[in-house]
Backbone of each chain as nested JSON, in Angstrom:
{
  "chains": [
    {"id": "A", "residues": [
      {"number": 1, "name": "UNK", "atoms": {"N": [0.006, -19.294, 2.403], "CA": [0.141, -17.836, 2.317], "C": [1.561, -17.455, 2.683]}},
      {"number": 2, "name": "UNK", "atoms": {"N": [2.105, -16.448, 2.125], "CA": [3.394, -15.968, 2.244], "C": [3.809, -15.191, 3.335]}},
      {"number": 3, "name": "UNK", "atoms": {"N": [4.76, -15.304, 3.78], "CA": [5.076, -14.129, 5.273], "C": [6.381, -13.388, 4.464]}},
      {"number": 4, "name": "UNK", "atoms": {"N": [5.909, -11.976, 4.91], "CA": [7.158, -11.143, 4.533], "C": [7.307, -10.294, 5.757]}},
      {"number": 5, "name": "UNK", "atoms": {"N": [9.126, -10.527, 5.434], "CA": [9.467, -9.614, 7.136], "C": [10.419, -8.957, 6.438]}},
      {"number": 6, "name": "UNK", "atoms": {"N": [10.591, -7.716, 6.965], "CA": [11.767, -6.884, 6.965], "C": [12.697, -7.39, 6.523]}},
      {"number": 7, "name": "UNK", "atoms": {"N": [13.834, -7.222, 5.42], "CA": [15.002, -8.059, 4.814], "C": [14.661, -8.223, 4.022]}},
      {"number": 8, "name": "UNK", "atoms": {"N": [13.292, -9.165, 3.688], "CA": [13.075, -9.67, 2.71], "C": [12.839, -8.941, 1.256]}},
      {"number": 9, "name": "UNK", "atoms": {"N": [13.199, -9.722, -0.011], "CA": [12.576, -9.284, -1.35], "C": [11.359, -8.924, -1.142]}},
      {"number": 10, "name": "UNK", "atoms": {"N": [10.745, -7.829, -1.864], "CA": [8.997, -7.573, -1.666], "C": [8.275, -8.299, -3.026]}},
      {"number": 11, "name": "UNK", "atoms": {"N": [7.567, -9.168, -2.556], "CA": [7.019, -10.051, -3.564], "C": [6.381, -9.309, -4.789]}},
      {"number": 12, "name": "UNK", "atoms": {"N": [7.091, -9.052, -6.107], "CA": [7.236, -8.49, -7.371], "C": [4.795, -8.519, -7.582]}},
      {"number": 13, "name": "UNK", "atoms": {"N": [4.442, -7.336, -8.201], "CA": [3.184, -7.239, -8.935], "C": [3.181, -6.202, -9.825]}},
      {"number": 14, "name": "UNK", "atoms": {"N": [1.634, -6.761, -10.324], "CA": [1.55, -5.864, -11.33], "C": [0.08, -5.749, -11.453]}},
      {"number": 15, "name": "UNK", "atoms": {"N": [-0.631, -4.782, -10.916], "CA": [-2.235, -4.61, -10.416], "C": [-3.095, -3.564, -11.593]}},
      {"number": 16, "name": "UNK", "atoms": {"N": [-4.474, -3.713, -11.823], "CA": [-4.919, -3.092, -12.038], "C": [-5.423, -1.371, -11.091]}},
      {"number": 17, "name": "UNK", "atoms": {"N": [-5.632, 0.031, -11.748], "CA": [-5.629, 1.123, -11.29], "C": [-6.555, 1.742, -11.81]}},
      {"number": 18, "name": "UNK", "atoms": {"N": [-7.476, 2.823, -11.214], "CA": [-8.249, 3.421, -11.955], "C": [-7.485, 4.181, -13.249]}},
      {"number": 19, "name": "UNK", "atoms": {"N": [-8.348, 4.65, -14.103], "CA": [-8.043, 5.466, -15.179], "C": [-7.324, 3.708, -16.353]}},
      {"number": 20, "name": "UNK", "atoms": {"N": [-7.845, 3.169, -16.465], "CA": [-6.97, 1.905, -16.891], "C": [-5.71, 2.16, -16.847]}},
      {"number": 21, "name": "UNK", "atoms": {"N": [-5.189, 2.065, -15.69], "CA": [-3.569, 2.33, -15.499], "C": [-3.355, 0.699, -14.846]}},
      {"number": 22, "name": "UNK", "atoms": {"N": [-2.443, 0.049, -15.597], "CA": [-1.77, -0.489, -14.319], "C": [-0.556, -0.259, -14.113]}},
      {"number": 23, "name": "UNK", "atoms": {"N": [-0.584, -0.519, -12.681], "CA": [0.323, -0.492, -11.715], "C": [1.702, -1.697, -10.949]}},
      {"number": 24, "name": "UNK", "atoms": {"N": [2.862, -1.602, -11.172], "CA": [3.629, -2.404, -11.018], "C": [4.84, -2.184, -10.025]}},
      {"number": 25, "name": "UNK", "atoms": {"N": [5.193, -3.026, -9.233], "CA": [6.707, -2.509, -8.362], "C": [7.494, -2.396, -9.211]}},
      {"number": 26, "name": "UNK", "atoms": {"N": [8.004, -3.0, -10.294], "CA": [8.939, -2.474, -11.248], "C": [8.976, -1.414, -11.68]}},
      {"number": 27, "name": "UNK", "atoms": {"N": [8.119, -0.555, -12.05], "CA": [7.73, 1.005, -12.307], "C": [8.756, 1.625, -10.941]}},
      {"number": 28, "name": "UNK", "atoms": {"N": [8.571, 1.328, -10.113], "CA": [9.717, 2.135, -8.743], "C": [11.077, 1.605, -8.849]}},
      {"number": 29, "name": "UNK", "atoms": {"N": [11.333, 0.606, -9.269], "CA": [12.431, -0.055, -9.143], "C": [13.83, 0.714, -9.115]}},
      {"number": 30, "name": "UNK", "atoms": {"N": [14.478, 1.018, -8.564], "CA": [15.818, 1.879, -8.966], "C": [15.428, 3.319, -8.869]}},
      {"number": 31, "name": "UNK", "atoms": {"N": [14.121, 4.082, -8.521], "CA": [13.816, 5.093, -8.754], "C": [13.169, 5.555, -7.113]}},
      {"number": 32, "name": "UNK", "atoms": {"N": [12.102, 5.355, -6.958], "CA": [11.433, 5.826, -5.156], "C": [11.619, 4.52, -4.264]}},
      {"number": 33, "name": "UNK", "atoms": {"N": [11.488, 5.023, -3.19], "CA": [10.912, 3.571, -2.004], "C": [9.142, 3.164, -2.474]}},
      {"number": 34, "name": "UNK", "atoms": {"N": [8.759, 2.067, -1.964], "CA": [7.21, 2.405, -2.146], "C": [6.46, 2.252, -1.331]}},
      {"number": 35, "name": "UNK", "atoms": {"N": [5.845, 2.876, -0.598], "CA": [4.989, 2.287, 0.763], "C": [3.536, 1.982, 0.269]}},
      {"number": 36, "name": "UNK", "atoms": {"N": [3.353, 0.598, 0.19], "CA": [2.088, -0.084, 0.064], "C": [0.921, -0.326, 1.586]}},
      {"number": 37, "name": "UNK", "atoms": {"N": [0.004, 0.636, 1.598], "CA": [-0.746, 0.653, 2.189], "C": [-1.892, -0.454, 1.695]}},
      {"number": 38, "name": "UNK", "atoms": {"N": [-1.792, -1.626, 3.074], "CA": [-3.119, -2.687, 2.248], "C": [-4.31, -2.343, 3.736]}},
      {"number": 39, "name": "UNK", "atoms": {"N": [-4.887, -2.924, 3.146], "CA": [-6.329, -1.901, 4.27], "C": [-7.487, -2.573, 3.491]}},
      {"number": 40, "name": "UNK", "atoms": {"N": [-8.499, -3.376, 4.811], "CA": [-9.555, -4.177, 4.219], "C": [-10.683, -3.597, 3.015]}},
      {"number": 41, "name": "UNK", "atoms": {"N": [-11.366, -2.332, 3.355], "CA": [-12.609, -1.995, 2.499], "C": [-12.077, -0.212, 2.413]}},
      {"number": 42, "name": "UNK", "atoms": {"N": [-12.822, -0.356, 0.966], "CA": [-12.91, 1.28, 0.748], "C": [-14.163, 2.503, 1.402]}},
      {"number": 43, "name": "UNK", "atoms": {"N": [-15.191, 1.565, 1.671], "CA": [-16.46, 2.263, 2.114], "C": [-16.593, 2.133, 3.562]}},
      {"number": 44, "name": "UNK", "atoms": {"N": [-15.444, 1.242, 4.121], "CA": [-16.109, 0.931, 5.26], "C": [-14.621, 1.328, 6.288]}},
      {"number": 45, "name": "UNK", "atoms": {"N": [-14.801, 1.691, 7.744], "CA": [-13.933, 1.917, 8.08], "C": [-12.282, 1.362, 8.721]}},
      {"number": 46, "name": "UNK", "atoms": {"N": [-13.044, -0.257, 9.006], "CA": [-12.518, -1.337, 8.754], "C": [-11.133, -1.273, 9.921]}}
    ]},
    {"id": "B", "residues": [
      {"number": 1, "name": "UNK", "atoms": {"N": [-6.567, 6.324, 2.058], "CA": [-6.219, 6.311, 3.527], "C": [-5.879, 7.76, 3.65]}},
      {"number": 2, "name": "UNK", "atoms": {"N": [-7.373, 8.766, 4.12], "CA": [-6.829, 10.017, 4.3], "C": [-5.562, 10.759, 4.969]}},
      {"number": 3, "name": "UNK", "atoms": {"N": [-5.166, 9.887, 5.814], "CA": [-4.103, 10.249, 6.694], "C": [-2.948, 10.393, 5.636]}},
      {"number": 4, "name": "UNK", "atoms": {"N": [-2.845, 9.177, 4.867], "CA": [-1.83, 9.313, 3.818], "C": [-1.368, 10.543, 2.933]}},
      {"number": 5, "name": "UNK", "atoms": {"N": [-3.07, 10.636, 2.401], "CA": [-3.007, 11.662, 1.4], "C": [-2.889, 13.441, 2.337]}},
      {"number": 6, "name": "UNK", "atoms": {"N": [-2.971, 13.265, 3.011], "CA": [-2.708, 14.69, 4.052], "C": [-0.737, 14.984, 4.123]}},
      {"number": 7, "name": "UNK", "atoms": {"N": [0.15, 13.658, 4.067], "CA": [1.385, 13.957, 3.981], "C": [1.821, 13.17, 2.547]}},
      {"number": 8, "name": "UNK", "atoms": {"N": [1.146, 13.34, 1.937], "CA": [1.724, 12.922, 0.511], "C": [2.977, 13.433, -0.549]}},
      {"number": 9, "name": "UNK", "atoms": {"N": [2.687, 14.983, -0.275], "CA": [3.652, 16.154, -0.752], "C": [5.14, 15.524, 0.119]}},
      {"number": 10, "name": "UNK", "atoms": {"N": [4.818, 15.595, 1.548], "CA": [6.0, 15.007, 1.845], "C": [6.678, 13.776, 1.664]}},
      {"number": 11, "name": "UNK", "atoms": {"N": [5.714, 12.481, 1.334], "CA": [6.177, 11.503, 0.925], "C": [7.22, 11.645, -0.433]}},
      {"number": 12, "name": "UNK", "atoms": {"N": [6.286, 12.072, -1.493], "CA": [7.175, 12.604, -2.864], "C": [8.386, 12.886, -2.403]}},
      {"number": 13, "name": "UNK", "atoms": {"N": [8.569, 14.218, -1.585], "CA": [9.848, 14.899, -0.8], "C": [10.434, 14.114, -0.816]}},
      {"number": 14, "name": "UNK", "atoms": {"N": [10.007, 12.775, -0.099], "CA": [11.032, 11.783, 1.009], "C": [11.288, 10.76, -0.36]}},
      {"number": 15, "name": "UNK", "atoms": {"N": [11.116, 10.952, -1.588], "CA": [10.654, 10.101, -2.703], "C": [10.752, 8.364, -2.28]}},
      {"number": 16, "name": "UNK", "atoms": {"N": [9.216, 8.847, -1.897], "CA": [8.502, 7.811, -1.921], "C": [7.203, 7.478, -2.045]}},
      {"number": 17, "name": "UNK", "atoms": {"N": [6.68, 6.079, -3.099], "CA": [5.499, 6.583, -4.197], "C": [4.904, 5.696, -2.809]}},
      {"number": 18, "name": "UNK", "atoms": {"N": [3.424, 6.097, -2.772], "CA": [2.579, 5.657, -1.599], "C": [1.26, 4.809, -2.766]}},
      {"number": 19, "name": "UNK", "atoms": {"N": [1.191, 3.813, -2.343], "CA": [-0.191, 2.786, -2.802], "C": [-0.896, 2.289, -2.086]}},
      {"number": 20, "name": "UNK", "atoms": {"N": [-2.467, 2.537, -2.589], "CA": [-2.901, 1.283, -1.391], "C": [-3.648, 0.515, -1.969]}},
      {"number": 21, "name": "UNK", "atoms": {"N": [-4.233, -0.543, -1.518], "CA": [-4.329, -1.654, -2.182], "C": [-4.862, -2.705, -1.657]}},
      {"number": 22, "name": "UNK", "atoms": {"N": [-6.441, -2.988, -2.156], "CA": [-7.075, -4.049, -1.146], "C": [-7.959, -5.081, -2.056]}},
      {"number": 23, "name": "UNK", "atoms": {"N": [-9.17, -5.706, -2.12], "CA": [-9.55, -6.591, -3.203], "C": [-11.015, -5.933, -3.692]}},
      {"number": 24, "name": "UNK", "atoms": {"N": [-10.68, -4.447, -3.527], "CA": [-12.032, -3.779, -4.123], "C": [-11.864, -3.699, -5.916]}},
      {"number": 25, "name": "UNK", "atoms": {"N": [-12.514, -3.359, -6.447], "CA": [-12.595, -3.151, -8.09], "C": [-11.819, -2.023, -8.379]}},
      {"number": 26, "name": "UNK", "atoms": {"N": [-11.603, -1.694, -9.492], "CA": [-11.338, 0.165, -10.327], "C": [-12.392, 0.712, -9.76]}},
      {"number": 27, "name": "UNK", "atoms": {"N": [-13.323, 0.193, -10.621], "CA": [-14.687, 1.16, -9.651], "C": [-15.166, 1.46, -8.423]}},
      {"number": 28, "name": "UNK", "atoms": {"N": [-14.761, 0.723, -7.266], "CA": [-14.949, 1.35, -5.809], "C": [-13.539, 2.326, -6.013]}},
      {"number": 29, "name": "UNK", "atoms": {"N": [-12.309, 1.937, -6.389], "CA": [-11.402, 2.617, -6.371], "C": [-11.264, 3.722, -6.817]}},
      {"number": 30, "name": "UNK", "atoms": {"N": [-12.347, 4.203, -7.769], "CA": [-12.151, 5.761, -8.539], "C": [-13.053, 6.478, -7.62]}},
      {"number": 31, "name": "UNK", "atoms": {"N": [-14.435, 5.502, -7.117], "CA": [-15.343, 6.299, -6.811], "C": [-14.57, 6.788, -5.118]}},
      {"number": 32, "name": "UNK", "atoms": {"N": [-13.723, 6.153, -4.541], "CA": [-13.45, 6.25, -3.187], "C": [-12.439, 7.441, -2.867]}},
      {"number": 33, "name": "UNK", "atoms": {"N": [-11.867, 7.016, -4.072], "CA": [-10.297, 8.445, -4.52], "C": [-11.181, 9.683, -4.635]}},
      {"number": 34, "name": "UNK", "atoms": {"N": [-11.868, 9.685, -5.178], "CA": [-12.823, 11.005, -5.835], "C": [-13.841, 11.392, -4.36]}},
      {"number": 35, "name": "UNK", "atoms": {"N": [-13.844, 10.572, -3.731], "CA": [-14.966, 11.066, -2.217], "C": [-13.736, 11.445, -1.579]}},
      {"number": 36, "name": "UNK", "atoms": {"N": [-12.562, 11.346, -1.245], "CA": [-11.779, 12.073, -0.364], "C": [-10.047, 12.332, -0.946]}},
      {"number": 37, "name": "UNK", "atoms": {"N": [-11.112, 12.632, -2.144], "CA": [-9.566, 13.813, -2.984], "C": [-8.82, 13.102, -2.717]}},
      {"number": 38, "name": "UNK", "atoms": {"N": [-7.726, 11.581, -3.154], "CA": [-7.048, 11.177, -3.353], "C": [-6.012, 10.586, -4.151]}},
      {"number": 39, "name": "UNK", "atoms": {"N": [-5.217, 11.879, -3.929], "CA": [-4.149, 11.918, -5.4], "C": [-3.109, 10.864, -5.879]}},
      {"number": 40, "name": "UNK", "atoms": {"N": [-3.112, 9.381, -4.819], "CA": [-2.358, 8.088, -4.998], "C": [-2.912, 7.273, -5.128]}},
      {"number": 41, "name": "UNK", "atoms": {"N": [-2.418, 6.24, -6.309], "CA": [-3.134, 4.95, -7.291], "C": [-3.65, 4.072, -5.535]}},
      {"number": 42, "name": "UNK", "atoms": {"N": [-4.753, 3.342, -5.994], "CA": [-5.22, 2.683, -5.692], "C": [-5.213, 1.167, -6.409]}},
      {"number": 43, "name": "UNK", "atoms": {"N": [-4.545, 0.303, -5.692], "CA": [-4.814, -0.947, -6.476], "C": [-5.752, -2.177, -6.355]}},
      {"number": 44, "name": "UNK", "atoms": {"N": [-6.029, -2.596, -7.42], "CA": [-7.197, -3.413, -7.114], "C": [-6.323, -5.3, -6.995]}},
      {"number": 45, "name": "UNK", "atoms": {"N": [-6.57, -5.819, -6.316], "CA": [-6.1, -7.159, -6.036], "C": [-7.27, -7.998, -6.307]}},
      {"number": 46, "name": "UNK", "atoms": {"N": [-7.252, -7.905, -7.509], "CA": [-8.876, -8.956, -7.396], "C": [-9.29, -10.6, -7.152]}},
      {"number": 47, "name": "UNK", "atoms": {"N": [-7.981, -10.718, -7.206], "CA": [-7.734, -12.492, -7.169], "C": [-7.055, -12.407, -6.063]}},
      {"number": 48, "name": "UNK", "atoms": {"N": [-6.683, -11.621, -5.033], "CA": [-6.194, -11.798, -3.741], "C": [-4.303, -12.259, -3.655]}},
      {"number": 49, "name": "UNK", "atoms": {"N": [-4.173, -12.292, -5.068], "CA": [-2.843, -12.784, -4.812], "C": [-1.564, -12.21, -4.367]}},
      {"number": 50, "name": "UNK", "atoms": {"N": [-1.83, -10.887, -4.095], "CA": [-1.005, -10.298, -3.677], "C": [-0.942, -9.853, -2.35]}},
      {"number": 51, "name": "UNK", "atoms": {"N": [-2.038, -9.796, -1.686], "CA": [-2.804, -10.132, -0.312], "C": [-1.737, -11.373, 0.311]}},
      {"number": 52, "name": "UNK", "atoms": {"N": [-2.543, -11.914, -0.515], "CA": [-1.832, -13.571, 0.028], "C": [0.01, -13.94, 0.287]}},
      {"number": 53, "name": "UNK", "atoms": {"N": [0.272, -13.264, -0.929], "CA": [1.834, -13.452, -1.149], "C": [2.655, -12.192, 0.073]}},
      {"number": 54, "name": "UNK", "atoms": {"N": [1.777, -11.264, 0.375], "CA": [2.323, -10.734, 1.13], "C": [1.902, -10.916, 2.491]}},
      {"number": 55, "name": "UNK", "atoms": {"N": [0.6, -11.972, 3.394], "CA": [0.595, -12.731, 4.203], "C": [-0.415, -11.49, 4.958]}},
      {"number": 56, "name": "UNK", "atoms": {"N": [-0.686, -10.887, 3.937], "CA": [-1.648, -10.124, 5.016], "C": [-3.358, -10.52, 4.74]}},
      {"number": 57, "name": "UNK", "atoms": {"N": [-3.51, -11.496, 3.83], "CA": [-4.975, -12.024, 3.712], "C": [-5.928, -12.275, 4.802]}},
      {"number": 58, "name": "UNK", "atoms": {"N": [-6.792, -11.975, 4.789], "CA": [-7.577, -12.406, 5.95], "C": [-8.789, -13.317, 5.519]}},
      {"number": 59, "name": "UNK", "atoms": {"N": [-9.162, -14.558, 5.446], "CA": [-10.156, -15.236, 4.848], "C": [-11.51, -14.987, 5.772]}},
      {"number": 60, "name": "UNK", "atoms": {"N": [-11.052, -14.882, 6.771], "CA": [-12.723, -14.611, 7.715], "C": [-13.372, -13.302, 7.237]}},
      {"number": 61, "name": "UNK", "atoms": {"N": [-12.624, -12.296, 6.759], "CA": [-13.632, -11.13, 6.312], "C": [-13.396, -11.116, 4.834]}},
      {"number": 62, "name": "UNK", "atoms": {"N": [-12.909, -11.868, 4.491], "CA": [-12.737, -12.199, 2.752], "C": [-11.877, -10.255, 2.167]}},
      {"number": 63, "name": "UNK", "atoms": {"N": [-11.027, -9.976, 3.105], "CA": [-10.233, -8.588, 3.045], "C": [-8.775, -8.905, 3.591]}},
      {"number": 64, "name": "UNK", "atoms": {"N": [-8.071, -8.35, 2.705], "CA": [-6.991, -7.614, 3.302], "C": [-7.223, -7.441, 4.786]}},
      {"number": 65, "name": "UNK", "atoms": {"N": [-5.951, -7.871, 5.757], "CA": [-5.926, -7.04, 7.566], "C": [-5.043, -5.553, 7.199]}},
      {"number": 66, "name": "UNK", "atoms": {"N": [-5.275, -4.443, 7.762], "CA": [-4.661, -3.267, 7.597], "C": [-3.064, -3.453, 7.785]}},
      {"number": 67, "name": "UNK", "atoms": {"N": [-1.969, -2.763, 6.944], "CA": [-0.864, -3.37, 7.218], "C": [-0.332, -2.357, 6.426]}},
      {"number": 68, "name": "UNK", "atoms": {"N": [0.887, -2.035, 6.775], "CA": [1.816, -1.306, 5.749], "C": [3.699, -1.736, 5.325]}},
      {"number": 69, "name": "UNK", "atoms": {"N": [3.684, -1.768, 4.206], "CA": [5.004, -1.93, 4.128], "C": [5.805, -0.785, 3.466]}},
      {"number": 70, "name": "UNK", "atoms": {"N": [6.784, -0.845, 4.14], "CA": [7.823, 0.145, 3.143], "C": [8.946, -0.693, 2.901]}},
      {"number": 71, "name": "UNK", "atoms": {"N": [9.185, 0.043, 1.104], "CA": [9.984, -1.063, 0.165], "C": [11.372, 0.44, -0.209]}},
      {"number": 72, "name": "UNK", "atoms": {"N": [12.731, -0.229, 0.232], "CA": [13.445, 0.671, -1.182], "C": [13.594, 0.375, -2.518]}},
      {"number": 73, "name": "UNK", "atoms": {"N": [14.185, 1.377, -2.746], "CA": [14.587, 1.104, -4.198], "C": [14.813, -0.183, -5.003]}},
      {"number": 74, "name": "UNK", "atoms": {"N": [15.453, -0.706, -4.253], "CA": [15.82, -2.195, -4.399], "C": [14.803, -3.291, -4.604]}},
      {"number": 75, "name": "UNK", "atoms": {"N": [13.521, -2.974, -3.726], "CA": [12.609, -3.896, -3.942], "C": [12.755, -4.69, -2.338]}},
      {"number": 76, "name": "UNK", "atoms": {"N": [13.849, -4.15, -1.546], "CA": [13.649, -4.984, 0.075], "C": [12.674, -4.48, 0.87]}},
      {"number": 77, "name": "UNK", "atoms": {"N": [12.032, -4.831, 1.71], "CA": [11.304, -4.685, 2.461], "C": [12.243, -3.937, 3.729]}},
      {"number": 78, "name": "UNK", "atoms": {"N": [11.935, -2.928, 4.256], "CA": [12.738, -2.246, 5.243], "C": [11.733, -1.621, 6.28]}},
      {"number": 79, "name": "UNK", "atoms": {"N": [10.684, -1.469, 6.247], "CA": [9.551, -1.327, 7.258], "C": [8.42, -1.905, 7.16]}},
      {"number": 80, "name": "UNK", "atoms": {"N": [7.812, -2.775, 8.114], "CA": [6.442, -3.23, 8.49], "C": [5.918, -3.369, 9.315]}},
      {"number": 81, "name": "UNK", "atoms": {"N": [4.553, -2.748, 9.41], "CA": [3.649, -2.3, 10.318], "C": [2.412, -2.961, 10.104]}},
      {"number": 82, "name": "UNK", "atoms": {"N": [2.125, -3.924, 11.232], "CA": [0.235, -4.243, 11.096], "C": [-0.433, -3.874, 12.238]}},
      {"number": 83, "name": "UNK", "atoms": {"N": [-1.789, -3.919, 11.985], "CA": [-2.789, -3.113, 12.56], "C": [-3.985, -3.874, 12.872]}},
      {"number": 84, "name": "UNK", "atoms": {"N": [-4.461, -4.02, 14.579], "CA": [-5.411, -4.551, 15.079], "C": [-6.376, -3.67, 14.201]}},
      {"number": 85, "name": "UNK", "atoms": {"N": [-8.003, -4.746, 14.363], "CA": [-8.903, -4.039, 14.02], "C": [-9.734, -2.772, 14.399]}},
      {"number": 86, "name": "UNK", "atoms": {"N": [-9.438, -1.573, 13.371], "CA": [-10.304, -0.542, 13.765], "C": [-8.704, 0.785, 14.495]}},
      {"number": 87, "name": "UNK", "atoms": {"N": [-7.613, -0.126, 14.173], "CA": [-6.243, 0.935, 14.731], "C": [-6.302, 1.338, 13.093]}},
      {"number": 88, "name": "UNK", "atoms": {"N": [-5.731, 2.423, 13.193], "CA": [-4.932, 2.836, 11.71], "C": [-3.868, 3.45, 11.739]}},
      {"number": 89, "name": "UNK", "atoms": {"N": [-2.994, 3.477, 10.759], "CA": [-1.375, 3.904, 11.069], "C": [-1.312, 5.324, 11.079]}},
      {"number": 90, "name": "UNK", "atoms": {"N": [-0.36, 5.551, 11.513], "CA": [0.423, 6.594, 12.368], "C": [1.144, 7.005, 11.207]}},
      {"number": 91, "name": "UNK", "atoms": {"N": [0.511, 8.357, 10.267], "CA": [1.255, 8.821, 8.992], "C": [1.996, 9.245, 9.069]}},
      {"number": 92, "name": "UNK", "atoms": {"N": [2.131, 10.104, 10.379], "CA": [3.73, 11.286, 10.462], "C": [4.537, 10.013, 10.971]}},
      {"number": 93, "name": "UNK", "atoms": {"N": [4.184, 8.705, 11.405], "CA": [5.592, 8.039, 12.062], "C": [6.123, 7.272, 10.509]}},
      {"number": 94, "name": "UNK", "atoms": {"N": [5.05, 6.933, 9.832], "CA": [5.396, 6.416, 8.726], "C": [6.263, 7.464, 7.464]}},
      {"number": 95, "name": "UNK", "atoms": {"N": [6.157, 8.36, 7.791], "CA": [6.943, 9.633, 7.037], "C": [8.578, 9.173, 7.673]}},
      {"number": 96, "name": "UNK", "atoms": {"N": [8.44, 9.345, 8.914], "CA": [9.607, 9.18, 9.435], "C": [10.275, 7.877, 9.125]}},
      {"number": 97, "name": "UNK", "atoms": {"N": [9.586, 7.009, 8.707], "CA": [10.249, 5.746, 8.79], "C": [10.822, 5.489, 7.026]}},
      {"number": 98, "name": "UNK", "atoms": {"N": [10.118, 6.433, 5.996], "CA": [10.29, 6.286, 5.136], "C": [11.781, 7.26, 4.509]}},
      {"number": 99, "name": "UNK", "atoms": {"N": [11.571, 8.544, 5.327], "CA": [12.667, 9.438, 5.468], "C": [14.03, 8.67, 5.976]}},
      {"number": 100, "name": "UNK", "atoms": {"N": [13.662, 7.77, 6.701], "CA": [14.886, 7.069, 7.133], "C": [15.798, 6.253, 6.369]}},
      {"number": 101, "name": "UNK", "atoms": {"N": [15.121, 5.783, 5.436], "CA": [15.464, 4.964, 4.362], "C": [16.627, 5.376, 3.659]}},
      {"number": 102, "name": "UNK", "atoms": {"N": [17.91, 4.71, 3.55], "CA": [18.934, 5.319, 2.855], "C": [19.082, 3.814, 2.243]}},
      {"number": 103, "name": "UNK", "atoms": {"N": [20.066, 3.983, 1.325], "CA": [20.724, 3.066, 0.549], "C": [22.372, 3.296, 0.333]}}
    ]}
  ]
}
């Protein structure tokens, strides 16, 4: 598994989204910051 | 992550796009956005690989551990925050940390 710290490149994706959107860090690239919120379950409070 | 979506307007402000992102489906993901009015993509990681590559996997609860990163423009990593179980982040500090962000 990968460790990312501060400095580092943010390891490049490209995810599925509701509405069949997907979603990619390249889409921000040169344009916003992106703050990726990862968080275990959607139903649960976790 | 309601907290999120409560300073979202200001995130935009601070332009910065907010995601979150764990190994649920589209479908928990529309139905979860739609139970607490949430106007930022949700991503689905279904093969965990992005979990993994970003070291926040957790195999004992087969989930994502709560964690946040902030990325600039660039694609560097310039803030990260993880979270014991059952803590959740601190949105106005994460505003601030994203506001901070220059290039």
């Amino acid at each position: 598994m990968g460790e990312v710290r501060v400095g580092d490149r943010a390891p490049d994706f490209r995810l599925p989204a509701p509405g069949s959107r997907e979603i990619g860090l390249a889409d921000f690239r040169g344009r916003d910051n992106v703050l990726l919120a990862f968080y275990p379950f959607d139903w649960s409070p976790g | 992550m309601p907290a999120l979506e409560a300073h979202l307007d200001a995130f935009t402000q601070a332009g910065t796009a907010v995601l979150g992102i764990n190994g649920d489906s589209t479908y928990s993901h529309e139905a979860w956005a739609r139970h607490h009015a949430l106007r930022y993509p949700l991503l689905s990681d279904l093969h965990r690989t992005v979990c993994q590559a970003y070291g926040v996997w957790n195999p004992e609860r087969n989930a994502p551990r709560r964690a946040t990163f902030i990325l600039d423009r660039a694609g560097i990593v310039r803030f990260k925050e993880e979270y014991a179980p059952g803590q959740l982040p601190d949105a106005a500090r994460l505003l601030a940390a994203a506001r901070g962000i220059r290039e």
